[in-house]
C-alpha angles and dihedrals in degrees: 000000000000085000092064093038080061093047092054094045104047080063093064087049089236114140115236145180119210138182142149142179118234141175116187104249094001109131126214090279100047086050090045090050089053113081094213087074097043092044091051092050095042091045103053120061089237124207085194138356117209119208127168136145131267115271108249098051094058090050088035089056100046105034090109089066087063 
């Protein structure tokens, strides 16, 4: 995700600074729980943050609804 966000934004000539901390499968507690994500966000004077769940679980919570 944020590799796409850059794409999308070199194009507007901003310049931008982009990071994130991942874990593949982990979902948003498991990356709360780990100090490496609070610390990132406590330690950068942020415009936005960005948080969203991993993929699978959204579409592993409302399959039924398809």
């Amino acid at each position: 995700m944020p590799f796409i966000f850059q794409k999308m934004v070199e194009k507007s000539k901003r310049e931008i600074y982009i990071d994130s901390a991942t874990k593949p499968g982990a979902s948003l507690l498991e990356l709360y729980n780990e100090n490496e994500t609070l610390e990132k966000i406590k330690n950068e004077k942020w415009d936005y943050v960005v948080i969203h769940e991993r993929t699978i679980k959204a579409l592993q919570e409302n399959i039924a609804e398809f």
